[in-house]
C-alpha positions in Angstrom: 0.0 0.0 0.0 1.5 3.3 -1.0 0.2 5.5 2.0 1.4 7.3 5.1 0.2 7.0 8.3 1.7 9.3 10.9 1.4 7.6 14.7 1.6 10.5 17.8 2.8 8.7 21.0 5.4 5.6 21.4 4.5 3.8 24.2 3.7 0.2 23.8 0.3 0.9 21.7 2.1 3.5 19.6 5.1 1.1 19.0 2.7 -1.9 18.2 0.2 0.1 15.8 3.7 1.3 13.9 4.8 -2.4 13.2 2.1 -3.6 12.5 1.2 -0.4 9.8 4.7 -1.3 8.5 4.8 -4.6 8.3 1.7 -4.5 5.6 3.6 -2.1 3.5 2.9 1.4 4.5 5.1 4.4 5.2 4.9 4.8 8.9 6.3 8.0 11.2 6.2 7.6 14.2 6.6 11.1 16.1 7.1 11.2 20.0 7.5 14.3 22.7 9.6 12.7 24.6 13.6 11.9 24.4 13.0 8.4 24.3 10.4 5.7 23.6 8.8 4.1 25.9 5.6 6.3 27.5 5.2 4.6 31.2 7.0 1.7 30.3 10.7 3.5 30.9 13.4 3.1 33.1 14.8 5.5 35.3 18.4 5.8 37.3 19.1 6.3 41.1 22.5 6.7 42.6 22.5 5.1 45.8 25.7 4.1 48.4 27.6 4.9 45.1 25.9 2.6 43.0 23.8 3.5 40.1 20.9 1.0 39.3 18.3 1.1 37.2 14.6 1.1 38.2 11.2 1.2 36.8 9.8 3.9 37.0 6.3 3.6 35.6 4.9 0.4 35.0 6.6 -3.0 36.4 5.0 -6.3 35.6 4.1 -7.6 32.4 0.6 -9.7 31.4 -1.9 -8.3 29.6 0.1 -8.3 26.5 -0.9 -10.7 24.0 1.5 -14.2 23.1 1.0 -13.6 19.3 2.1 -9.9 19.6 5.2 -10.7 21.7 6.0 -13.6 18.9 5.4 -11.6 15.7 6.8 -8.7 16.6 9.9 -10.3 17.3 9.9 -9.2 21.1 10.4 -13.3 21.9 13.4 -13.9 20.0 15.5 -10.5 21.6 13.8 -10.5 25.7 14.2 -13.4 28.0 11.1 -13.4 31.1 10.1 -15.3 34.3 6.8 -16.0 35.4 6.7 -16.8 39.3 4.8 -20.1 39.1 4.1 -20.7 42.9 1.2 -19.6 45.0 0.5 -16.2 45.3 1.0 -15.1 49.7 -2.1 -12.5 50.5 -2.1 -11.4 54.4 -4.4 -9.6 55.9 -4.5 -7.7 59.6 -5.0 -10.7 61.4 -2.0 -12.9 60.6 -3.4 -16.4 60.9 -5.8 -15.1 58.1 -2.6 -15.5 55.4 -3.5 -17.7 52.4 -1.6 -19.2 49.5 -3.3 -18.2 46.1 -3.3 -21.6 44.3 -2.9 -21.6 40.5 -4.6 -25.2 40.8 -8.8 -24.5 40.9 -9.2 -27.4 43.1 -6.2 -26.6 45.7 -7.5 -22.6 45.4 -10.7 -24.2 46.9 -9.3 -26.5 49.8 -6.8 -23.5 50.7 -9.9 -21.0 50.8 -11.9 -23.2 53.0 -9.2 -23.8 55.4 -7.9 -20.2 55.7 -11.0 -18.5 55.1 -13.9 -20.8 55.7 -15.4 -20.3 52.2 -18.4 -22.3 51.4 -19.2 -20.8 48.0 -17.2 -22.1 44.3 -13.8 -20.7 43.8 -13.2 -23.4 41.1 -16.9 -22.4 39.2 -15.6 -19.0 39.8 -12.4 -20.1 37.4 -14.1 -22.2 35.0 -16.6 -19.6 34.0 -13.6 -16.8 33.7 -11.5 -18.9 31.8 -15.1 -19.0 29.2 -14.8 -15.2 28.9 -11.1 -14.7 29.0 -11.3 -17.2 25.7 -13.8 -15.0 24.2 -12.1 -11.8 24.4 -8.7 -13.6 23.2 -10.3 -14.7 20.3 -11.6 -11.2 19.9 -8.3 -9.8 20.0 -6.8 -11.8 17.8 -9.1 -11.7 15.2 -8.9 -7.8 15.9 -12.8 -7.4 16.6 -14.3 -4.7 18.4 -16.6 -6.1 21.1 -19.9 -5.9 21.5 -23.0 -7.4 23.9 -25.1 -9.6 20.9 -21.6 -11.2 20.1 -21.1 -11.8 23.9 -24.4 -12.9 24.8 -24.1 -15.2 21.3 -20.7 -16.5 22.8 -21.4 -16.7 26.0 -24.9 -16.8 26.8 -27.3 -14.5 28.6 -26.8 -15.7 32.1 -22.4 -15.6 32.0 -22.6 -11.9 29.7 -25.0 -10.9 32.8 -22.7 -12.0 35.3 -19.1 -11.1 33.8 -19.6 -8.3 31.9 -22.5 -6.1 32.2 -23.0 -6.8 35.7 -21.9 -5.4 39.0 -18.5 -6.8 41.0 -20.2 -7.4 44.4 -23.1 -9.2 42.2 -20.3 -11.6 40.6 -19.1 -11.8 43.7 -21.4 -13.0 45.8 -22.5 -15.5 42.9 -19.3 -17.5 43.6 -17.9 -16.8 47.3 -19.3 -16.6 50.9 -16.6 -15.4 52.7 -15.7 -11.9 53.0 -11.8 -11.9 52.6 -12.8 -14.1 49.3 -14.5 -10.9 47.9 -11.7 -8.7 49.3 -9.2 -10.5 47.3 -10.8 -10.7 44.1 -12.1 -7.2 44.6 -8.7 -5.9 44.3 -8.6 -6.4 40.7 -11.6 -4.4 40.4 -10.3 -0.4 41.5 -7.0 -1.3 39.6 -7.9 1.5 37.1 -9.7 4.1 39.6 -12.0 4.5 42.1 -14.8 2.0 41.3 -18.0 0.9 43.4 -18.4 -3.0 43.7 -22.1 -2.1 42.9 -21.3 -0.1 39.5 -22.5 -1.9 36.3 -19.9 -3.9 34.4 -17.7 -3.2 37.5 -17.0 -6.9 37.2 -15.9 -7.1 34.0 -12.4 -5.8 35.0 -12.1 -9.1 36.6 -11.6 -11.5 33.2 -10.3 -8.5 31.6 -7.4 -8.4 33.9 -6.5 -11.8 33.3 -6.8 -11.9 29.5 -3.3 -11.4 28.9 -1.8 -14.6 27.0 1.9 -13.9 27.2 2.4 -16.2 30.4 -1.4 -17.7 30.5 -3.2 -15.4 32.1 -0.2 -14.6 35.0 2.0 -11.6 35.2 5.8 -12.2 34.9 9.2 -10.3 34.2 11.4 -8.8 31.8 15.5 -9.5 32.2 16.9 -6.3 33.2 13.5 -4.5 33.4 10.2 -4.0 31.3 11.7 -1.1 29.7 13.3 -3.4 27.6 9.8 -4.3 25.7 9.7 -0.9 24.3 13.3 0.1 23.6 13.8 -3.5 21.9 10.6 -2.9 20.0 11.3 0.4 18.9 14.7 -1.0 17.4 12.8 -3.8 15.6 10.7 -0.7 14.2 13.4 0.9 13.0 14.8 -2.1 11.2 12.1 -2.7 9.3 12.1 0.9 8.5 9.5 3.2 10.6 10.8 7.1 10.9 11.0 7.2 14.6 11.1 10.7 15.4 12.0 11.6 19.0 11.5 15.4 21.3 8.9 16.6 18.6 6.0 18.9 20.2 3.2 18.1 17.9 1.6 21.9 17.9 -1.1 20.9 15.7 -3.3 18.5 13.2 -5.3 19.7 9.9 -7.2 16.1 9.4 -8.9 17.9 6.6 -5.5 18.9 4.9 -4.2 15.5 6.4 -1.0 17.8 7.1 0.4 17.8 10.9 2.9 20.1 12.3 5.5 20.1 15.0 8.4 21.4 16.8 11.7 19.6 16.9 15.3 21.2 18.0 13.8 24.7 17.7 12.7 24.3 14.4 9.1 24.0 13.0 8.4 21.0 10.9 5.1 19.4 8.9 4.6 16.3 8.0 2.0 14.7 5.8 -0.3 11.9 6.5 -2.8 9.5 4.4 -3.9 8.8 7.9 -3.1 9.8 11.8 -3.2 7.5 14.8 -3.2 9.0 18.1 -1.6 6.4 20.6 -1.4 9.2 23.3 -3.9 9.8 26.4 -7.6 11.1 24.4 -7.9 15.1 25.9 -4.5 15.7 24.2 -5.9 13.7 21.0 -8.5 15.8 21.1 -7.4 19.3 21.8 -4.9 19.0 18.6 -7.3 18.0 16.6 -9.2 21.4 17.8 -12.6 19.5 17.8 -14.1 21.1 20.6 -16.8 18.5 21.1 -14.6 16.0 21.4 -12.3 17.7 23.8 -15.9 18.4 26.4 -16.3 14.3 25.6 -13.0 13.6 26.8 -13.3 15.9 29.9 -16.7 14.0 30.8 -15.0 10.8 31.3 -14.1 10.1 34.9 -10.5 9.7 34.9 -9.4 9.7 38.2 -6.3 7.2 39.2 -5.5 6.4 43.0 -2.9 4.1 42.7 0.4 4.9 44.5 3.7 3.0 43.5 6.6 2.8 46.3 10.3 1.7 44.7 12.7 -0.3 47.3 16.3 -0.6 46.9 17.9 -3.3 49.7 21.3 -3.8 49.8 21.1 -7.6 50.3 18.1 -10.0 49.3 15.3 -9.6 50.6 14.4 -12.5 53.5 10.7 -12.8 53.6 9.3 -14.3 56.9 6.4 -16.7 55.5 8.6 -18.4 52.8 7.8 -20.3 50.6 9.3 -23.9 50.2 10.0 -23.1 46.6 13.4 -22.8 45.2 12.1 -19.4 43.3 10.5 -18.4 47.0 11.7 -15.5 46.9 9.8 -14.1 43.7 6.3 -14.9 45.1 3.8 -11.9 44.4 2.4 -10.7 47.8 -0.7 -8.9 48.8 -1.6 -6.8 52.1 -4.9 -6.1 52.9 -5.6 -3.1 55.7 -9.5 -4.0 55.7 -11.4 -7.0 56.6 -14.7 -6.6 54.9 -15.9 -5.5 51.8 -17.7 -3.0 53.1 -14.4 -1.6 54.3 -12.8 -1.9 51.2 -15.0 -0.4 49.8 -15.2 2.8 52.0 -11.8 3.0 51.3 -11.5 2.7 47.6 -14.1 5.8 47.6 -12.6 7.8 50.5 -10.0 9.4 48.0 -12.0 10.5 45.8 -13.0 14.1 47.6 -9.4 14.4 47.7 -10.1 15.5 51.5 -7.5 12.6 52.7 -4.2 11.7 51.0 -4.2 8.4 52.0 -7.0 5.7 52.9 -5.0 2.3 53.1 -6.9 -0.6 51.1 -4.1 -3.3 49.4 -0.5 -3.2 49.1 1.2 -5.6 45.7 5.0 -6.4 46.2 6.5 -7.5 42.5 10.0 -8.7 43.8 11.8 -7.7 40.4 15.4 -8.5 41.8 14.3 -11.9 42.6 13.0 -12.6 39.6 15.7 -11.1 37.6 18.5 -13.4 39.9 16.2 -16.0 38.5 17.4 -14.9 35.1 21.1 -14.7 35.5 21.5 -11.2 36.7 23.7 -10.0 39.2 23.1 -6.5 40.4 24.1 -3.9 43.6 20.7 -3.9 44.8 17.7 -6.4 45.2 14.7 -4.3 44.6 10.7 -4.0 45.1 8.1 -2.9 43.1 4.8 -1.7 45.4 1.8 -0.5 44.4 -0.8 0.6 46.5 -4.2 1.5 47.2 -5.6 4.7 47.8 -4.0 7.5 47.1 -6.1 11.4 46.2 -4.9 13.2 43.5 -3.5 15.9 45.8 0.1 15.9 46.7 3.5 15.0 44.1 5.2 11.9 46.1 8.0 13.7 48.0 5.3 16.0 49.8 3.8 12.9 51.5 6.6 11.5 53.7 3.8 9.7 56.3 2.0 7.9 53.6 5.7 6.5 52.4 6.3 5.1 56.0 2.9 4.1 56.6 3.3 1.9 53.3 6.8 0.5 53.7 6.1 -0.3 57.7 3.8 -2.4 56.4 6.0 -4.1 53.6 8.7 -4.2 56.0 6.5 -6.2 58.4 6.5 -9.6 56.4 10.4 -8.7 56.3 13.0 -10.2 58.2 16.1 -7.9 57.2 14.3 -4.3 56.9 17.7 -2.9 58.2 18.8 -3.7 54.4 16.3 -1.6 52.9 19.0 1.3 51.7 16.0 3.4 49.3 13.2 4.2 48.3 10.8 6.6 46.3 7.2 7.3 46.4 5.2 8.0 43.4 1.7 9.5 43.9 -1.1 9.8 41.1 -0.2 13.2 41.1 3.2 12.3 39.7 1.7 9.6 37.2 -0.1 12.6 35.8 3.3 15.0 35.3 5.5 12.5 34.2 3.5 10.5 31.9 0.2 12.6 31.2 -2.0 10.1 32.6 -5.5 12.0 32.4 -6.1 12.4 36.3 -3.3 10.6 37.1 -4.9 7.1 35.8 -2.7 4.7 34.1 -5.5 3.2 32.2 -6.5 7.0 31.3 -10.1 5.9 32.1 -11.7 4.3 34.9 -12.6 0.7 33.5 -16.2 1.3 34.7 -19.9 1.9 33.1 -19.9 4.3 30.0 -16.3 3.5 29.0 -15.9 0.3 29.0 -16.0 -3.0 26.8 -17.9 -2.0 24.2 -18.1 1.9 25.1 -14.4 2.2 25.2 -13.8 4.4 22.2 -14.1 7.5 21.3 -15.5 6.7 17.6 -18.6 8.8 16.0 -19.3 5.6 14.4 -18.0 2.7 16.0 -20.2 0.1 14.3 -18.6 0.9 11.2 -14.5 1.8 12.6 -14.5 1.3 16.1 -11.0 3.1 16.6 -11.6 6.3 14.2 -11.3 9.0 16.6 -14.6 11.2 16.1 -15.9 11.9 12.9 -12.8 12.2 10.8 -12.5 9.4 8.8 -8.6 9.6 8.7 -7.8 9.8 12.3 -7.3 7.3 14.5 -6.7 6.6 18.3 -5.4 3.7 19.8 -4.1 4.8 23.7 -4.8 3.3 26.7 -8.2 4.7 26.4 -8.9 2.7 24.3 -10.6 -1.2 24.2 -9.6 -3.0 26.0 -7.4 -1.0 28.5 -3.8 0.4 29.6 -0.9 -1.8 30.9 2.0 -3.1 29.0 -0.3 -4.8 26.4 0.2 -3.3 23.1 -3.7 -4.5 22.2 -5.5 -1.4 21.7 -2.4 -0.2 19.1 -2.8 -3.9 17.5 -6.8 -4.1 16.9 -6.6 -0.2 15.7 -3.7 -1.2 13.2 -5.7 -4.3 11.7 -8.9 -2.1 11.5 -6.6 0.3 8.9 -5.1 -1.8 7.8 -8.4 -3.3 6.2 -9.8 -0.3 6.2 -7.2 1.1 3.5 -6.5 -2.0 1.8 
């Protein structure tokens, strides 16, 4: 095919949409603000005891992304990864409460039941997401856009009810009888914002969360750091010959003109475009395109982020003090809870939200990235920890909230049994997830995955039926961010489904 296509943004969906765009034969730029590729998935550098080590600095864990896209992009023949595959460790305030999250249905069930005394279907619960987790794979791979009569058609009635248009505590209360069951599984649900367990499709973030196909559903590692998916990837682009162009302020689009111009250096430049895909967060999409009734669309989306992420630097491994009898022990993914019932949890997923408190404690996630990457060969000055945590207001930058950082390490450093060998740390709030990365409210998903912009109402098309990824009514402009079906993370499947769509589309 002998047109352009211009891509604004390279993160993981811009980066994705551009190989895929070049790999059927069109010209592809690729124009980015920053220095360097990688949107939140970038690493950054911290000097400490006279050591420099690298760090994530936005997002750490990668699942969502899709096993075909990892293999045909070439991603699986340049990154080596590790998946933890024992039990997840969740505690909660009373300590003889600790379970072991069973990959095994069956075990899941007997572990629940003797730690929790649930009663209710943990291995129905699994079955039935597994069913919708195949359906939106095969969705994704076949680069669909979803929709409710092809759900309901797939699916059924009852299970579309249940897992997608429905509510969380709904689904919930379907499968489980015991409260820290719900708790648990609840987590996954105000991953992306602030959501009420009673909110329609509030439970669909549950299967969507685990449709990643990478590692089978399970979040794992990248050697050195998940930075490396984007930098590698953006090499692999330029070798099959995309124009990556980097520290160009895109001042403005003329879709009509299909002309868009930038600053690079200084200097004004224009570039030309057959067609324009916007893989950057949707009010900035919007505003350069100067439609005005998309930008007051984009503003009445609820966009509000409350996760907090807490980097740890120890200067020998960490020692955890509920091991695990695994050899890999050490890179077991552990969860804190600070409630006990859902109605707790829920209080304090919506506490934030006024902004009148900067910090209502609801779960804490440890990644242990320097155990997995030991697990790889790597030898390196520090062992480190990736935390994220729930909920943080939008108020405050990091470095002004010194209490919420202790309150949240004293409680990682509680399952610890050498915290005198924690040597760092840095505190990232949703307020600094909006500056450094222009997360819209400083959400990483840049929408909260909740009614009105979500499965099937997650785009911003004037006529979705027909493209579901054209970005309002111009024909020749696309977006493909994390706003976009079916969500953010380090998944690349929004910038794949949009590229397949043009790619048809101009063919």
């Amino acid at each position: 095919m002998n047109k352009n296509v211009v891509v604004v943004g390279a993160g993981i969906n811009g980066l994705i949409a551009a190989h895929y765009l070049r790999r059927a034969g069109l010209g592809v730029t690729l124009i980015e603000r920053a220095a360097q590729v990688g949107g939140a998935c970038i690493s950054e550098v911290a000097t400490v005891e006279g050591h420099s080590h690298k760090y994530a600095l936005g997002a750490s864990v990668l699942g969502l992304m899709q096993d075909f896209i990892f293999q045909e992009t070439g991603l699986a023949d340049r990154l080596q990864t590790y998946v933890p595959e024992q039990a997840k460790r969740v505690h909660f305030p009373d300590a003889s409460t600790s379970a072991w999250i069973y990959r095994d249905p069956a075990q899941l069930q007997r572990e629940l039941a003797d730690k929790w005394g649930e009663r209710g279907d943990a291995e129905g619960f699994r079955a039935d997401e597994a069913k919708v987790v195949d359906y939106l794979q095969e969705g994704y791979r076949a680069a669909v856009p979803p929709s409710l009569d092809e759900a309901k058609l797939r699916l059924g009635d009852a299970l579309t009810r249940l897992w997608i248009t429905g509510s969380a505590a709904d689904l919930l209360d379907h499968y489980f009888t015991a409260e820290r069951s719900k708790i648990y599984m609840a987590m996954t649900v105000t991953e992306s914002g602030p959501v009420s367990l009673q909110e329609p499709y509030s439970a669909f973030t549950m299967p969507l969360m685990d449709s990643g196909s990478i590692f089978g559903g399970y979040y794992g590692f990248v050697k050195e750091g998940i930075w490396r998916i984007t930098e590698e990837l953006a090499q692999i682009n330029r070798e099959r010959g995309v124009d990556v162009r980097l520290g160009c302020k895109v001042e403005g689009v003329d879709p009509g003109r299909g002309t868009l111009h930038y600053q690079q250096a200084g200097q004004g430049h224009a570039v030309a475009f057959d067609h324009l895909v916007f893989a950057t967060d949707p009010l900035s999409a919007a505003r350069l395109t100067g439609d005005s009734g998309m930008v007051h669309k984009v503003e009445g989306k609820r966009t509000l982020g409350t996760s907090g992420k807490l980097n740890l630097f120890f200067r020998k491994p960490v020692r955890w003090k509920e091991a695990s009898d695994h050899p890999a022990g050490d890179t077991v993914f552990r969860f804190i809870f600070s409630v006990e019932s859902i109605a707790d949890f829920e209080r304090s997923t919506l506490r934030v939200t006024s902004g009148e408190t900067d910090y209502s404690p609801g779960f804490i996630q440890i990644y242990c990235e320097g155990a997995s990457m030991r697990q790889m060969g790597m030898v390196e000055p520090f062992d480190r920890l990736a935390v994220f945590f729930k909920n943080m207001a939008l108020n405050q930058r990091g470095e002004a909230l010194p209490e919420v950082e202790a309150a949240v390490k004293a409680k990682v450093m509680s399952l610890i049994a050498n915290p005198q060998d924690c040597a760092w740390a840095r505190l990232l709030a949703p307020r600094d997830l909006q500056q450094l990365f222009l997360f819209p409210g400083g959400n990483i998903d840049h929408t909260v995955l909740t009614g009105g912009q979500t499965f099937f109402e997650r785009q911003f098309s004037a006529d979705p039926a027909q493209q579901f990824y054209q970005f309002g009514s111009w024909s020749n402009v696309s977006y493909c961010g994390a706003a976009a079906y079916p969500c953010g993370s380090i998944a690349g499947t929004p910038g794949y489904m949009c590229a397949q769509q043009l790619i048809r589309h101009m063919a």
